[in-house]
TIKOL-57624 format. One line per field, with one value per residue: residue in three letters; x, y, z of N, C-alpha, C, O, CB in turn. Coordinates in pm, 1 decimal, padded with zeros to 6 digits, m for minus. Glycine has a CB too. Layout:
BEGIN
residuo: ALA/...
nxx: X/...
nyy: Y/...
nzz: Z/...
caxx: X/...
cayy: Y/...
cazz: Z/...
cxx: X/...
cyy: Y/...
czz: Z/...
oxx: X/...
oyy: Y/...
ozz: Z/...
cbxx: X/...
cbyy: Y/...
cbzz: Z/...
This chain:
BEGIN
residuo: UNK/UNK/UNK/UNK/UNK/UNK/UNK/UNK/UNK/UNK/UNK/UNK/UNK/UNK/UNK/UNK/UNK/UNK/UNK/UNK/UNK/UNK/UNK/UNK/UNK/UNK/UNK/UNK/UNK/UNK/UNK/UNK/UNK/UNK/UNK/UNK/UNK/UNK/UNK/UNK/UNK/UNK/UNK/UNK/UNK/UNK/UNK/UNK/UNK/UNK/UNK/UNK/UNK/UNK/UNK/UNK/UNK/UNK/UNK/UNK/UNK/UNK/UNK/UNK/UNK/UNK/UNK/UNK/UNK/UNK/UNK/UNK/UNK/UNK/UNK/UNK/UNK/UNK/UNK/UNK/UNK/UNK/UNK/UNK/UNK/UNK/UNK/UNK/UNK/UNK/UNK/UNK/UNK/UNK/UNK/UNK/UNK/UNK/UNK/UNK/UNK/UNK/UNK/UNK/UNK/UNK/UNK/UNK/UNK/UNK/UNK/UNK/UNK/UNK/UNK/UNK/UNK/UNK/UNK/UNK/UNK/UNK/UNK
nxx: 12935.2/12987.7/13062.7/13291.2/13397.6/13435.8/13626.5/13522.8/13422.8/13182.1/13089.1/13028.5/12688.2/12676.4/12543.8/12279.0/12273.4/12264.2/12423.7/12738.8/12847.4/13157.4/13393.1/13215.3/12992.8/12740.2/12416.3/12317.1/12333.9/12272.9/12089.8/11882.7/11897.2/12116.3/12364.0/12626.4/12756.0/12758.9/12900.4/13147.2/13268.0/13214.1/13071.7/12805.1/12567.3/12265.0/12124.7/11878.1/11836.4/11637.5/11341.9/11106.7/10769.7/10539.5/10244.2/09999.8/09673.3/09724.3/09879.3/09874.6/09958.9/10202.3/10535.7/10683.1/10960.8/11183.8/11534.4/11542.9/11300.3/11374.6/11627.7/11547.0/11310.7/11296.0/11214.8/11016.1/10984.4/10791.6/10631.7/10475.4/10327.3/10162.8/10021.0/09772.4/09630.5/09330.8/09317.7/09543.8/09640.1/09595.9/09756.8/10077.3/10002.3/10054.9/10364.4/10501.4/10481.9/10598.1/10815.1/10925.4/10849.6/11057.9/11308.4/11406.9/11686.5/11671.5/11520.9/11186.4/11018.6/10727.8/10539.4/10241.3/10078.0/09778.7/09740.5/09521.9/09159.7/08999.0/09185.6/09233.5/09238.4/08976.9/08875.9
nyy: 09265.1/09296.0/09036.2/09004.8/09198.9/09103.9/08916.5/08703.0/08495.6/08441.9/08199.3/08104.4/07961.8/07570.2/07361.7/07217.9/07371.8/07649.5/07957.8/07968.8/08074.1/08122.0/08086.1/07791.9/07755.2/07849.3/07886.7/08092.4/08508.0/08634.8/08544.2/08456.7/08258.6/08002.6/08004.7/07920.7/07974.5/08236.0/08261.3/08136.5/08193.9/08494.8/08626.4/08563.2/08758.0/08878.1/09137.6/09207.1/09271.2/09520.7/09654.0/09867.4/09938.2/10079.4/09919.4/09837.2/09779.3/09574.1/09414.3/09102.9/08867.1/08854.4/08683.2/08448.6/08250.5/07975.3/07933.3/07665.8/07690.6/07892.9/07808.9/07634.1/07810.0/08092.6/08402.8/08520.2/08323.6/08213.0/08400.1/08415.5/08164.0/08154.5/08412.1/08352.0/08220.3/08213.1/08178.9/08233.9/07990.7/07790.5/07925.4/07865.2/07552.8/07523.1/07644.6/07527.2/07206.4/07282.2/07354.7/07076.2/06923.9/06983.2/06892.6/07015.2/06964.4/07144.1/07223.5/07301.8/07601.2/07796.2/08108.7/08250.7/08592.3/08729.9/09038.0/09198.9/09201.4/09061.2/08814.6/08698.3/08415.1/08298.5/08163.1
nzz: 10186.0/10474.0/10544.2/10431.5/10546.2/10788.1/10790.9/10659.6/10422.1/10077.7/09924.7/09598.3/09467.9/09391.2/09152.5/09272.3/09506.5/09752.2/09784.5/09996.1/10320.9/10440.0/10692.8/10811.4/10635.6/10608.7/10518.1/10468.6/10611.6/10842.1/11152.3/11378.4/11577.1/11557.8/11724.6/11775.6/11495.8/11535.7/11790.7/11714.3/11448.7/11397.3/11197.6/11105.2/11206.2/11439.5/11396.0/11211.2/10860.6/10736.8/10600.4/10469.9/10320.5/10119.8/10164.9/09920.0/09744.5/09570.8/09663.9/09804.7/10011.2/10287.4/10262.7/10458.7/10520.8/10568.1/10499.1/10370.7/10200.9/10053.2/09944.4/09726.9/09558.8/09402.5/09502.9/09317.9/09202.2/09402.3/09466.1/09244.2/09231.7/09456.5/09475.3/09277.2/09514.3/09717.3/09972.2/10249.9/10359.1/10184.2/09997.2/10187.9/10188.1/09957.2/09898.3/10041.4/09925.9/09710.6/09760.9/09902.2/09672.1/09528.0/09578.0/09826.8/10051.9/10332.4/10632.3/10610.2/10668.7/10654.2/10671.9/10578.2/10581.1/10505.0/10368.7/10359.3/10457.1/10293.1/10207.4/10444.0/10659.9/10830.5/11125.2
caxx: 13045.3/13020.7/13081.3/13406.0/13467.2/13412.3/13721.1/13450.8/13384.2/13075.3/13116.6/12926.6/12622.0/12738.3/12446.0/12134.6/12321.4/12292.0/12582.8/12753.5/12951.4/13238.9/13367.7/13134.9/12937.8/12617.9/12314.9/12263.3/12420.6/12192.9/12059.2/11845.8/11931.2/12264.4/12464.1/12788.9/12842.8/12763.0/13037.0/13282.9/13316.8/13169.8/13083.4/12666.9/12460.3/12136.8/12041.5/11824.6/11836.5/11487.9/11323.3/11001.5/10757.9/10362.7/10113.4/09914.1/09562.3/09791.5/09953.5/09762.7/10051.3/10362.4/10575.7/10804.6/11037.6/11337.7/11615.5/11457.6/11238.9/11490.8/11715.2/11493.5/11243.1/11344.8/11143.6/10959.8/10872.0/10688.8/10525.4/10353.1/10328.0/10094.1/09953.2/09652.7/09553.6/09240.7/09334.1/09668.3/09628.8/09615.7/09922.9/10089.5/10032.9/10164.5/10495.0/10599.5/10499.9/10715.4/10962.8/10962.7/10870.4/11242.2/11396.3/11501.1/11775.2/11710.5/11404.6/11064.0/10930.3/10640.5/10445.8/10220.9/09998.8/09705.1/09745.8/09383.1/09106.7/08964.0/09264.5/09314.9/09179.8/08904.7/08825.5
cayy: 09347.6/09297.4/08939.4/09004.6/09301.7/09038.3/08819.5/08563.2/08506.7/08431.8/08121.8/08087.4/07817.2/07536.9/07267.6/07291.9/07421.2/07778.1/08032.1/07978.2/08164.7/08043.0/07942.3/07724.8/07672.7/07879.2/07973.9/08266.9/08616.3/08667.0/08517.0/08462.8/08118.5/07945.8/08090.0/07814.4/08091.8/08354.9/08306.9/08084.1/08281.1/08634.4/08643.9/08584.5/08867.5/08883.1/09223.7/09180.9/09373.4/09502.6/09743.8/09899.4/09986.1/10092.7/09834.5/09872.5/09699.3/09473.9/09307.1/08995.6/08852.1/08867.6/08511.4/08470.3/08143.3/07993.0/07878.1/07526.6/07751.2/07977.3/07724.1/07577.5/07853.1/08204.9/08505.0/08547.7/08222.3/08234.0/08499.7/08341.9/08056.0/08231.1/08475.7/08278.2/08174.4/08307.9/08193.0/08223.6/07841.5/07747.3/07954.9/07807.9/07435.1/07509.6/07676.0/07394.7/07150.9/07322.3/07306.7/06965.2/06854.0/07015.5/06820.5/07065.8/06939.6/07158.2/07218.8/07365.9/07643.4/07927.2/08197.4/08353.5/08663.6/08804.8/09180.1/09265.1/09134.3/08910.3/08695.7/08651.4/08317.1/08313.0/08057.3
cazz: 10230.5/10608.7/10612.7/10384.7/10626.1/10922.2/10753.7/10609.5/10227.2/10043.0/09789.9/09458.9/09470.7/09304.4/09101.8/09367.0/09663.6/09757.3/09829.6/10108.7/10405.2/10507.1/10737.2/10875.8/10552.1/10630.4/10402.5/10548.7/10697.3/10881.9/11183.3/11494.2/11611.5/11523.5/11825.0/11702.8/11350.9/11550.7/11854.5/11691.4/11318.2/11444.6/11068.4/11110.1/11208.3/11483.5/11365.3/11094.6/10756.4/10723.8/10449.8/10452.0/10180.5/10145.5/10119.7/09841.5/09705.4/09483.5/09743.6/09888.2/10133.2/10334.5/10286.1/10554.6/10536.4/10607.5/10360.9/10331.1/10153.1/09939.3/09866.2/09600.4/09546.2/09465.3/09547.4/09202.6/09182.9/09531.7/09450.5/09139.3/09344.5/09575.2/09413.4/09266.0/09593.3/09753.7/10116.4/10335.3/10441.2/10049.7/09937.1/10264.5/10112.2/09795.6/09909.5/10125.2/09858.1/09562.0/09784.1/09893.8/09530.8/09423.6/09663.4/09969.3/10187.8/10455.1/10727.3/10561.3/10762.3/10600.7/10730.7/10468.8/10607.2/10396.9/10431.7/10316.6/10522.7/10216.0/10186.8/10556.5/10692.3/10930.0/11139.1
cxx: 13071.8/13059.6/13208.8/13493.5/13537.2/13561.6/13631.1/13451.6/13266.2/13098.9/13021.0/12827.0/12663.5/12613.3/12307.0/12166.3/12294.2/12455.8/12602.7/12856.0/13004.0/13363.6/13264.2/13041.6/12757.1/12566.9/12266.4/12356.7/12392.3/12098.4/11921.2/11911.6/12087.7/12365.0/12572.3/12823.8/12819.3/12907.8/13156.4/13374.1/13288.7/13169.9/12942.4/12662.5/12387.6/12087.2/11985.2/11811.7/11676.6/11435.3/11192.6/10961.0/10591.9/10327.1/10042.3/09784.6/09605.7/09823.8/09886.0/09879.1/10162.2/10416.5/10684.6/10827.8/11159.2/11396.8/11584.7/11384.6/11352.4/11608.9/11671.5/11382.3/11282.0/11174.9/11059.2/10892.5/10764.2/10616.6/10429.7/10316.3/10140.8/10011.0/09812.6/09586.8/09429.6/09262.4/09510.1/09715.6/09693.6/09777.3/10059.8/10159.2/10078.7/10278.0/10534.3/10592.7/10566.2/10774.8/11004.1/10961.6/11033.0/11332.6/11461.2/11568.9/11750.1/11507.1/11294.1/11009.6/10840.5/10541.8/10382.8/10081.8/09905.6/09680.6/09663.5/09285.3/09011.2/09075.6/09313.0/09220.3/09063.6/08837.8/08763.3
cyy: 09324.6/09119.6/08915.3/09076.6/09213.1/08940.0/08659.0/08589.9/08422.3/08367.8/08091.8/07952.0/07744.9/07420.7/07311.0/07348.2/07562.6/07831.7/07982.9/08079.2/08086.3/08084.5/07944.2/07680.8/07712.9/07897.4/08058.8/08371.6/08662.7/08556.1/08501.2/08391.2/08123.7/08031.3/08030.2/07954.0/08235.1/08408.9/08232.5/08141.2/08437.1/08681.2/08649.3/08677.1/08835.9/09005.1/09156.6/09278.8/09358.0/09653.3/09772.7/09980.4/10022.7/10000.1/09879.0/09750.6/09604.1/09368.9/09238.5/08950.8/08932.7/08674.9/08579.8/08331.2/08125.1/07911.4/07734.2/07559.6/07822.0/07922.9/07687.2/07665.9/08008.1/08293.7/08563.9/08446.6/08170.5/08332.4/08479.0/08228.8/08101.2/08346.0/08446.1/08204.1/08249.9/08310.9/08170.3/08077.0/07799.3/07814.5/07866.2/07623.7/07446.4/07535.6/07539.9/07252.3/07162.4/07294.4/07165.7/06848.5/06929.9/07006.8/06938.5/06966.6/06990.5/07185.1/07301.0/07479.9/07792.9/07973.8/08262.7/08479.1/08707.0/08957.1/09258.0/09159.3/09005.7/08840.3/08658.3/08527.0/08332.2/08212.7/08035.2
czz: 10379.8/10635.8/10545.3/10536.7/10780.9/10872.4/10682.4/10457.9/10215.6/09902.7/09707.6/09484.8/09329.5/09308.7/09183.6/09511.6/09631.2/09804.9/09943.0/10179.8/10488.7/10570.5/10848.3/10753.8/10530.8/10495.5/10419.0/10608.6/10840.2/11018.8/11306.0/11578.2/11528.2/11623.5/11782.8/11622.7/11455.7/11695.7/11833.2/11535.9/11323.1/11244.7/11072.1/11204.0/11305.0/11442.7/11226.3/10979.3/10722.1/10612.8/10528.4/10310.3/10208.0/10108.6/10030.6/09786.8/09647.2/09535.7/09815.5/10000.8/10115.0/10338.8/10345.8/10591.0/10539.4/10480.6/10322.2/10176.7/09969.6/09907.0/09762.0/09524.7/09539.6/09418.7/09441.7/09169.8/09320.3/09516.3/09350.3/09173.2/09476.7/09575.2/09389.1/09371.5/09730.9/09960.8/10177.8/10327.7/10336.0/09987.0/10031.0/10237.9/10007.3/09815.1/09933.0/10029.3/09730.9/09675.9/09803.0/09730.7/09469.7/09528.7/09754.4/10020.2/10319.8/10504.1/10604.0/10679.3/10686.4/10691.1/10619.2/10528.4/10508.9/10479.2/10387.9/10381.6/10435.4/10237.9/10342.4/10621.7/10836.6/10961.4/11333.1
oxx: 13190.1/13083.2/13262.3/13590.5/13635.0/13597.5/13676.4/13478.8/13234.5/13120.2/12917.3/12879.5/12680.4/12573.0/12242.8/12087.9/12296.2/12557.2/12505.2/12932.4/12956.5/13449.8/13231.5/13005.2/12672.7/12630.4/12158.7/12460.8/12467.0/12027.1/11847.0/11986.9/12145.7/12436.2/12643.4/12903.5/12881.8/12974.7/13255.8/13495.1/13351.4/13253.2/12913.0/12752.7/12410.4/11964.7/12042.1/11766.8/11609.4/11514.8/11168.1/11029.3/10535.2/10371.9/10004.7/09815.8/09527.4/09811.9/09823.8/09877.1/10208.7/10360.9/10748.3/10752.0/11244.3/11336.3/11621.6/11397.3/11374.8/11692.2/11752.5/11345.0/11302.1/11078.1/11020.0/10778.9/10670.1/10512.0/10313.5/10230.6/10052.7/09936.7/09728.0/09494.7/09465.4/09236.0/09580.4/09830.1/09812.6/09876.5/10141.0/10272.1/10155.5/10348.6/10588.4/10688.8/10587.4/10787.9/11100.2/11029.2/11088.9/11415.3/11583.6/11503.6/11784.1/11406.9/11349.4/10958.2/10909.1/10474.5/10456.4/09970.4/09962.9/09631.7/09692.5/09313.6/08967.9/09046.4/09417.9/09103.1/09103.7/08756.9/08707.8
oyy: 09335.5/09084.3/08810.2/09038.7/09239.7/08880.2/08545.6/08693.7/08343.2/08429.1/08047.1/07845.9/07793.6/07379.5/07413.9/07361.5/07604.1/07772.4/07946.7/08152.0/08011.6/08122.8/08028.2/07563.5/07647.1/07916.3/08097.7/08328.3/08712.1/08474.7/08594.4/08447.0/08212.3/08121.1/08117.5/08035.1/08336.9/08511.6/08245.8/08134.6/08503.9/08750.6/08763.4/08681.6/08715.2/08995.3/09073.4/09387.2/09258.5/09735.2/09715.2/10043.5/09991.0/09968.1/09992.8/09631.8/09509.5/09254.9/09296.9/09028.7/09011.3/08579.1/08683.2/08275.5/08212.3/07848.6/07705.7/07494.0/07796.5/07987.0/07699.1/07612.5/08064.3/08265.8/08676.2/08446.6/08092.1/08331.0/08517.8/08196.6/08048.6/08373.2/08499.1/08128.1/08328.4/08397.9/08080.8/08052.4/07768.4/07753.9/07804.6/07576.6/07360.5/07455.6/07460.7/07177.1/07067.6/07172.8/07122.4/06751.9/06903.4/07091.0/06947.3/06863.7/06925.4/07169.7/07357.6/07432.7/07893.9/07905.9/08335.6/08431.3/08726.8/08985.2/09376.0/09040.1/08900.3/08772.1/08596.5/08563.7/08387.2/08158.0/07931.2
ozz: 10411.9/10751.3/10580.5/10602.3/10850.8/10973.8/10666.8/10397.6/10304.5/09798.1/09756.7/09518.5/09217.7/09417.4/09162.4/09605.6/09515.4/09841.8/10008.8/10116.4/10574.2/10491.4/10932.1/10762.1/10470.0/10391.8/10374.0/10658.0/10924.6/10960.1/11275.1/11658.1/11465.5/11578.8/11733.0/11669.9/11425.7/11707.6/11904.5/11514.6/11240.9/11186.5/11036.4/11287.7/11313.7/11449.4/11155.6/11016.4/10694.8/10566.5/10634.5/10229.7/10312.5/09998.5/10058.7/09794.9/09656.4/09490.8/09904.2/10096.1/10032.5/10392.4/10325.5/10670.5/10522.3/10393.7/10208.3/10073.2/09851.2/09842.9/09670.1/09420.2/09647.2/09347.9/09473.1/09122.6/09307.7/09581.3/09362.6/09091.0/09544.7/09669.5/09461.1/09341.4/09818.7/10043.8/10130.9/10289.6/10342.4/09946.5/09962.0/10251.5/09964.1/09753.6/09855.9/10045.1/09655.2/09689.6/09739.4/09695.3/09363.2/09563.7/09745.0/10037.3/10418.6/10434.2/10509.7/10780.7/10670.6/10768.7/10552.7/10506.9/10401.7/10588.6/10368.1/10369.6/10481.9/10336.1/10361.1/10630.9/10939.2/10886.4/11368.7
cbxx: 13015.9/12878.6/12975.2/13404.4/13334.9/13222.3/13818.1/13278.2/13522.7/13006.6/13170.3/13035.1/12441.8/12900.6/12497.7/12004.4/12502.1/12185.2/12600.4/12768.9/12899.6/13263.2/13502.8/13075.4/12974.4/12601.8/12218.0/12170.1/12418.3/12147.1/12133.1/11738.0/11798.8/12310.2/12448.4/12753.4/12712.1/12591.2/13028.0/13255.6/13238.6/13320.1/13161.9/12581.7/12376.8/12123.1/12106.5/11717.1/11952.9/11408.2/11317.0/10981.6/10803.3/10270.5/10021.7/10002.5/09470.4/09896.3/10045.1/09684.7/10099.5/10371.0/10608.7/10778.8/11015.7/11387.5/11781.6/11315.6/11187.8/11545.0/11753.7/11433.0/11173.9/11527.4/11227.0/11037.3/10953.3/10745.5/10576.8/10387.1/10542.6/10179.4/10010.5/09670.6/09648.5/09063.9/09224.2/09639.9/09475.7/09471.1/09958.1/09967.8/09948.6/10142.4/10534.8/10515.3/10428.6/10747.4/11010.6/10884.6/10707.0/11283.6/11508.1/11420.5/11898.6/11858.0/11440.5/10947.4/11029.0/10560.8/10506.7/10168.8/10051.6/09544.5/09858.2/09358.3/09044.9/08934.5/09395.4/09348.4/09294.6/08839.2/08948.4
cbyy: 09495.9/09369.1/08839.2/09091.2/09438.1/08944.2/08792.4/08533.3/08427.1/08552.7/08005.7/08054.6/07828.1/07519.0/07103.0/07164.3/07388.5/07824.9/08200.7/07867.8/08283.3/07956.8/07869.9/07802.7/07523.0/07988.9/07935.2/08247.0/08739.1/08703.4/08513.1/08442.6/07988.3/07973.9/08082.8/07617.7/08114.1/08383.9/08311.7/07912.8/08226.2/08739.9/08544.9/08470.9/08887.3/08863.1/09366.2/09140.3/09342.6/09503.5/09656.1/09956.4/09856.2/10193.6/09811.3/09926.5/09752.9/09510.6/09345.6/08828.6/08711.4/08968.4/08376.0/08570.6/08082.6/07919.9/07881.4/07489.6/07844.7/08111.1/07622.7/07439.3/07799.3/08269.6/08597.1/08583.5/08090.7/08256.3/08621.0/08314.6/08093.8/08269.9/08486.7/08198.5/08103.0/08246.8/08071.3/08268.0/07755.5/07805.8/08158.5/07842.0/07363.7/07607.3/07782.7/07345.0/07126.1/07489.6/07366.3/06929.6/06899.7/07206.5/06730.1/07119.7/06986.1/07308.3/07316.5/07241.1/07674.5/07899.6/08294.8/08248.1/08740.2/08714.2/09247.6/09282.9/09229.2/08908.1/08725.8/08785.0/08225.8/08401.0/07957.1
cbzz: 10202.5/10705.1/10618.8/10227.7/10665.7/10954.9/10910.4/10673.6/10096.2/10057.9/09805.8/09295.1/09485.8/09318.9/09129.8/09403.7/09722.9/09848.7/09848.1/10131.2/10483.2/10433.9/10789.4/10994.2/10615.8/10719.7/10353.4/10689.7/10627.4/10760.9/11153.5/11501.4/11547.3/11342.8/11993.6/11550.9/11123.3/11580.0/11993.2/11689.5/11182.7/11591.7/10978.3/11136.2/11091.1/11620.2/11362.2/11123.1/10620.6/10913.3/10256.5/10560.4/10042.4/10081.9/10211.3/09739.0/09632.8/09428.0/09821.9/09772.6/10159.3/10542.8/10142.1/10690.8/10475.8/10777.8/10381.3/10467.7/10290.5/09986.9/09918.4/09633.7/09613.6/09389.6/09604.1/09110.9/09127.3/09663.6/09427.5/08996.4/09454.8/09651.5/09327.6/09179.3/09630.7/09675.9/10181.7/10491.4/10485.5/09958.8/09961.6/10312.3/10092.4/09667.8/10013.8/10311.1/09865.8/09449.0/09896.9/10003.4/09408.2/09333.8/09574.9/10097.1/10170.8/10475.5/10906.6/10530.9/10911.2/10469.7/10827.4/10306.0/10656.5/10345.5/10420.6/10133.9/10604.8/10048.1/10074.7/10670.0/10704.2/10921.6/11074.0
């Protein structure tokens, strides 16, 4: 709604592309970086849309990547992805290798935290 509101539109992914916003063609609403979409289409974002929730015993990480990432990988299958792995480091190598095994186009970048002191790496 805000990047309609902004005069931008939000086009359907089409084969292995994700959605995009256009104009300019982004994969994202949302930014930090990319100052270009943010002062030549005033259509991307720097605030960030952020949630909170309780931690609970269930939950072994936090994955935090960029669309490299969620272009080829959605958010269900990273999580079974990552799940079965006993260390940060190890879930870590597996993301970035699903993704590059399903051919990303764009940059690779993961952060995966273990938010219980077993699964957090110690070194």
């Amino acid at each position: 709604a805000r990047v309609v509101h902004c005069g931008g539109q939000i086009l359907p992914a089409r084969g292995r592309d994700c959605a995009r916003v256009m104009p300019g063609g982004f994969a994202f609403t949302r930014s930090i970086g990319d100052w270009g979409g943010k002062l030549h289409y005033h259509i991307i974002s720097g605030l960030p849309e952020a949630d909170s929730f309780q931690i609970t015993p269930e939950m072994k990480y936090l994955v935090l990547a960029c669309d490299g990432v969620w272009d080829v990988v959605s958010s269900e299958e990273c999580g079974d992805a990552v799940f079965p792995h006993s260390s940060a480091e190890a879930a870590v190598h597996h993301v970035v290798k699903l993704s590059f095994d399903r051919a990303t186009t764009d940059n690779v970048s993961v952060i995966i935290a273990g938010l219980h002191p077993a699964h957090r790496n110690r070194k």
